[in-house]
Every structure is written in C-alpha cells, then in structure tokens.
N, C-alpha and C positions, 0 to 999 in steps of 0.2 A: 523449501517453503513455497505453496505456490500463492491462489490466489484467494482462496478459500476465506482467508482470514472474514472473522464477520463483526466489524468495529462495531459498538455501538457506545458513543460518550455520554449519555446521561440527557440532561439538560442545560448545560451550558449551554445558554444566549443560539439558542438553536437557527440556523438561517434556511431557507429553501435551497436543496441540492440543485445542481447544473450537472445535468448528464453529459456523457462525452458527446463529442457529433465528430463523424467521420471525416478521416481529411484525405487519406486515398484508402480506395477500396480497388483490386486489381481482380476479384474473381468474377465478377462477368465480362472478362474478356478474353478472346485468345489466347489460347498460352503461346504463340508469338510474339502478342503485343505486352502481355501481361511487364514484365520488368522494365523494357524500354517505358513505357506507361508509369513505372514504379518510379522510375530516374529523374523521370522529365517534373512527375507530381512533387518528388521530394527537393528537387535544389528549386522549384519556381515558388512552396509555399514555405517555406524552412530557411534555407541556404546554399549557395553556390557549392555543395558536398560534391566529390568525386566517388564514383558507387565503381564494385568492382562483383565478378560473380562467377564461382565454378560450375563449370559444365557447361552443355550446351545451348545455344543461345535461344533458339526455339524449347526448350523443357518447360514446365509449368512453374511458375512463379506467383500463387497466389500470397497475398498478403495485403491488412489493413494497418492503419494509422490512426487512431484516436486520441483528440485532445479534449482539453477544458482548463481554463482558468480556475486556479483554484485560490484567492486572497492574496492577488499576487503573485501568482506563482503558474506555470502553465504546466501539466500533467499530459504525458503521453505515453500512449499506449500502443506499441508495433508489433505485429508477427507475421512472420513469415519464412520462406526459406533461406537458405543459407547465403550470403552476399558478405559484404564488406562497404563500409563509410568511411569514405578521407577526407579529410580536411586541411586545408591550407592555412596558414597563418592570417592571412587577409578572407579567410574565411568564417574565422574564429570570431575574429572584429568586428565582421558582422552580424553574428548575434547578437540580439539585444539582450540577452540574459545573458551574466558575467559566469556563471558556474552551472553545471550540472548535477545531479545525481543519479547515478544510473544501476539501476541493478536487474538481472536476468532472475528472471520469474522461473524458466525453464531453462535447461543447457546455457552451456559455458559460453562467455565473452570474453573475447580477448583486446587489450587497450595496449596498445603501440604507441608507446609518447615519442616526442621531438629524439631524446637519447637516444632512443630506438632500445629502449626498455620496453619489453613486453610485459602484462603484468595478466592474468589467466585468472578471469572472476568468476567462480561456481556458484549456482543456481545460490539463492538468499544471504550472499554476500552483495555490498556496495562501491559504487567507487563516486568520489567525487572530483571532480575535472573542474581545472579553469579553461573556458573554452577559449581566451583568446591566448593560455600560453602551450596548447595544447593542440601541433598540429599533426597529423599521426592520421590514426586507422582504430574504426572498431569493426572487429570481425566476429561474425557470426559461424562459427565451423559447419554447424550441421542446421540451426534453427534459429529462427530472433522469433523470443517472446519475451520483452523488455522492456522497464517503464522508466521513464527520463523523468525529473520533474527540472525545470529550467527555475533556476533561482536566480533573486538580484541579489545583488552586492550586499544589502543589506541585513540578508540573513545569518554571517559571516563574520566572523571576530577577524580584526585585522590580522594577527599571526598567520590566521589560516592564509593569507594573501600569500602571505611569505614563504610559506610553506609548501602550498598547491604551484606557484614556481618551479619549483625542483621538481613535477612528477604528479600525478593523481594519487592520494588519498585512500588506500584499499582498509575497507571495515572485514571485519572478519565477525559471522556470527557468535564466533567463541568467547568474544567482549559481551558482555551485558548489556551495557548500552546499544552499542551494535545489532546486537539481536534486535532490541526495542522497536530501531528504528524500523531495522528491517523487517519485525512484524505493521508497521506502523503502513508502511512503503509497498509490502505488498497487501496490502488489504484494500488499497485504492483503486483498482479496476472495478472491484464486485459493486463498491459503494456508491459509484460513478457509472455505474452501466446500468439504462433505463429498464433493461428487465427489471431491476433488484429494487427501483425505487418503490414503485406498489407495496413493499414488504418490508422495506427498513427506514428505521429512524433520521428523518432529515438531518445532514450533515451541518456542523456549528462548523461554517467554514473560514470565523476566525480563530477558534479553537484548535483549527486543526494547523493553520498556521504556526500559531501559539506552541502548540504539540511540536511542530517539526524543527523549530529552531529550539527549543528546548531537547531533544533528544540528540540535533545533530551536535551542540553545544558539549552536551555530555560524551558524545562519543567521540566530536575531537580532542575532548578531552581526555581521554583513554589512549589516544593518540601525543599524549606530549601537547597538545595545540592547546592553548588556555584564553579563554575569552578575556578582553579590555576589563571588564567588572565583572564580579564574579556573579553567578544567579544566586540573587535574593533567596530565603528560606522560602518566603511564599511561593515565586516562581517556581522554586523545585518541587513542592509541596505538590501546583498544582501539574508539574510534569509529570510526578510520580502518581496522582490522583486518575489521572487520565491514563496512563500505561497500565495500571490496575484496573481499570475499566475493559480496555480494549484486552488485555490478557484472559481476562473474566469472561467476555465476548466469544472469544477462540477456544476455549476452555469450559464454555458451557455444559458443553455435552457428556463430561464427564462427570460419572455420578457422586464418585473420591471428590471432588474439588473439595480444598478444606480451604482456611484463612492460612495456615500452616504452610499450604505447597504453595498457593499463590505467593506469598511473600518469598517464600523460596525462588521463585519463578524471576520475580522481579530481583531480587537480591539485595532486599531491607528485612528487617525483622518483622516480626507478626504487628509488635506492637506501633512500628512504623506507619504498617500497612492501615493498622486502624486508624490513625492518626491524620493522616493524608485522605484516607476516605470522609472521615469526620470532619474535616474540615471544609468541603465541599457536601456537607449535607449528605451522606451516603451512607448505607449502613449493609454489610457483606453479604446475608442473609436477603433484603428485601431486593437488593440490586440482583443478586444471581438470581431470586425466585422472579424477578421483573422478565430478564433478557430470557429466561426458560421459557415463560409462558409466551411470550413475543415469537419466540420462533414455532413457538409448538402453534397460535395462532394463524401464522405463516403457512405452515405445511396443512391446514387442516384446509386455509383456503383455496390452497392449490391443486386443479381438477387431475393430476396426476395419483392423486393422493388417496380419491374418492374411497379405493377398496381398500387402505389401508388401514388396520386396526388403529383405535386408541390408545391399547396398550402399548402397539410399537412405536407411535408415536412420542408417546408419554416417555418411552425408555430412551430413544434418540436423541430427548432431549436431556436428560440426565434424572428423570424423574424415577424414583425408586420401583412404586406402583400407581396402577392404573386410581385409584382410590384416594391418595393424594396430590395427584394430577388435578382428579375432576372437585374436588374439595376447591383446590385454589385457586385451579381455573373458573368456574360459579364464582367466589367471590372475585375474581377482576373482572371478569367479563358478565357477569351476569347472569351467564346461565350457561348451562353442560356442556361439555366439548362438542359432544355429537348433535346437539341442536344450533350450536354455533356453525359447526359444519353443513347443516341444512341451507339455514340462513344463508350462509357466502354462496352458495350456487348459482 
C-alpha cells in the first residue's frame, strides 16, 4: 500500500488544509555530514532518541522529516536510508504524545519492545505504541519511508492502556478494519503535501480526526480491545460514510466499480452501504461521477498533460467513452474538456 491513496471526504464542515513543512532535510549536505546532521536534528526537535546506523560513516545518508498538526494530532512523514531509533524509558516520558501509530509506507519495520520481542511490520501493516512503555528500537533494514501520527491519550479506550502495556499493538491488513485504517493512514502524505493542494479537496480536518479514532476503535476492536461505550449507531454510520468515501476515491479509476464491490470492499452490505451514504446526503452515482470529473479536471490542468488525449484521459479516469466524459464534464464545468484545458494554461 503506498501513498497514492487519493481521499477525498465530501463536504463535511470542510476546513483549510496545512501542508507539512520540513523539519530536517539532509540532502544539500555532504554525505559526511549528512546523518551526524540527521542525529543531532532529530533528538534536538523530537527527543533525546539514540540513532544507530550500518555501514560506513561517511556513505550518503539523505533523508527528510515532515510534520503538520493535524486536530490534534501531529503527522510525520520520514525517509531515508537504512538506521535505527532507540529510546530510553526517560525518553519515552518525554514525549508529549502518549501513543503512536506507525506504519511503513515502503519496506519492512522492525519494533523491539522492552521484552525484547521483536515484532517485523510489512509495508501497509500498523503498529501502535505507548511511547512511555516502550523503550526498545525501531529499525529500518534497508529504507524508512514511514508516517507516525503521535496521538493523545484521548484518542484511546482505556483497555487499550492496558493492553499496549504488555507490547505494541500489530494491525494486520487482513482485518477489515485494519485495512480501513490503514487506507486512511496512508493517504495522508499526498493530502498534506503542497504539491497536491492546488488539485484536491481541502481537508475537514475534524473529520478526519473523527475518521481516525473511529476506525482505530474498530480495529482495536478486532483486537479483543473494546472501547468504555460502545459507538453510537450514528458514529458508526458516519465512520462507515466516510471509509465509503475514501474507498470510492482510491477506486475511482476503475471503470467495474459497482455499489456491489464497494460494499464488498468495505465489508457491510450493498444495502448498508446505501444507508450510510444516505444518511450523510450522498448518493453512489453522483459522488463517483463528482470525484471522476475532479480528477479528470486535475490532469487536464496539468502542463505535463498538454499532449495527452481526452480519451486517455477520460479512460484513466474510469470513464467508459470519450462521449460521456465530455457530456458531463460540459454540464459541471461548463464547457468541453478541451476548451477547459485551453483556459488552465
């Protein structure tokens, strides 16, 4: 699962996105200086971490760190080459975020807890960590391209307390829930990175809040972990409203999408699926023919794009033919694709 994902929630209480902004960047330096640079950036604005690293100490060691506040919540985005993160117990303490969740976008993570249990997290799999009982090692074997989002306490049923005790929390995308999240989870770089803002739907970034403790709820709960009250019908209504959304999003491009597979997707019933959409005002047909023409907009604007036909356009985007493309694009936008494309130049 990488990063591709391409969320887009609707209109729920829509707020202006915050792009990430850099917190270390190591490639205009020496590959000398480059890690010793990476070491000193990450324990002075992060935490007192111990960093460890195969191979030679002069090799090239490029690598960034991107954050942003997300409702609460701080979102970070690292990659780089292969190292290692330890942490102390009086290390852990020092975060001010009680819990993590960390999942590798690309290659394997490996999470060495206190037992010295190793636990070996592949690409669109999750883990979740208490960082103050959690002092260990995350290793990178070969690569780190990995997004952490640091959570408060708040997000979190007490069970889980009790539980993340004993060990980190491993999702496996083979749960449904799990999955969800972890479509949810990696779709957060693209949405947050200011290229993409020009082109996609400003982020509801209490929705998305909303969205992630609602998913993580359900997946600890596929875990045995059961939240203090259980989620209201509405709550889940609207978690399931919005994971139908963002599935729809990722799933655009395919021409098959029926109501059928997406419910399948999700893992409620067709009649479900209409249910939870209708409830939030949504109707399967105009939401998928919206998020089409949105992207097909997108790419017509973009001067990469100039010599590319309409009809491959049109087909990328899951559109059958060029002929029902330009039909539906004229009535949202006004007028033909290719005079649309004039105009953005």
């Amino acid at each position: 699962m990488g990063t591709e994902a391409d969320i887009g929630w609707g209109t729920w209480g829509q707020q202006e996105q915050q792009p990430m902004q850099s917190l270390i960047d190591t490639r205009g330096l020496t590959h000398r200086d480059q890690f010793a640079f990476y070491e000193a950036a990450l324990r002075s604005r992060l935490a007192p971490f111990q960093l460890a690293r195969p191979g030679a100490s002069g090799a090239p060691f490029a690598a960034t760190l991107k954050a942003c506040q997300l409702a609460g919540m701080d979102v970070i985005h690292g990659q780089g080459g292969a190292h290692a993160i330890g942490q102390s117990r009086d290390c852990g303490a020092a975060n001010p975020y009680r819990y993590g969740l960390v999942m590798a976008l690309h290659g394997c993570l490996a999470v060495q807890a206190l037992q010295q249990r190793t636990d070996v997290i592949p690409p669109g799999a999750l883990v979740l960590t208490d960082n103050h009982q959690l002092p260990g090692w995350l290793r990178f074997p070969r690569q780190m391209n990995v997004l952490t989002l640091q959570l408060p306490e708040s997000c979190l049923p007490g069970e889980a307390v009790a539980r993340l005790a004993q060990g980190p929390v491993v999702f496996s995308p083979a749960q449904r829930h799990a999955r969800l999240l972890g479509m949810f989870v990696a779709g957060l770089p693209r949405h947050l990175d200011p290229g993409h803002l020009a082109t996609s739907t400003p982020m509801d970034t209490v929705g998305h809040a909303s969205q992630l403790r609602g998913l993580l709820t359900l997946a600890l709960r596929e875990q045995g972990v059961q939240a203090e009250a259980p989620l209201l019908r509405g709550d889940m209504e609207d978690v399931y409203a919005r994971a139908a959304v963002m599935v729809m999003a990722r799933r655009k491009s395919c021409a098959a999408l029926t109501p059928a597979r997406l419910a399948a997707e999700l893992g409620v019933s067709e009649r479900h699926l209409f249910r939870v959409l209708s409830g939030q005002g949504l109707r399967f047909g105009t939401l998928l023919l919206r998020q089409r023409l949105e992207a097909a907009a997108a790419a017509l604007r973009a001067p990469e794009n100039a010599e590319r036909s309409l009809l491959d356009i049109a087909l990328a985007q899951g559109f059958l033919n060029q002929s029902h493309f330009s039909r539906a694009f004229r009535e949202a936008y006004g007028c033909p694709p290719g005079v649309f494309r004039t105009m953005a130049v």
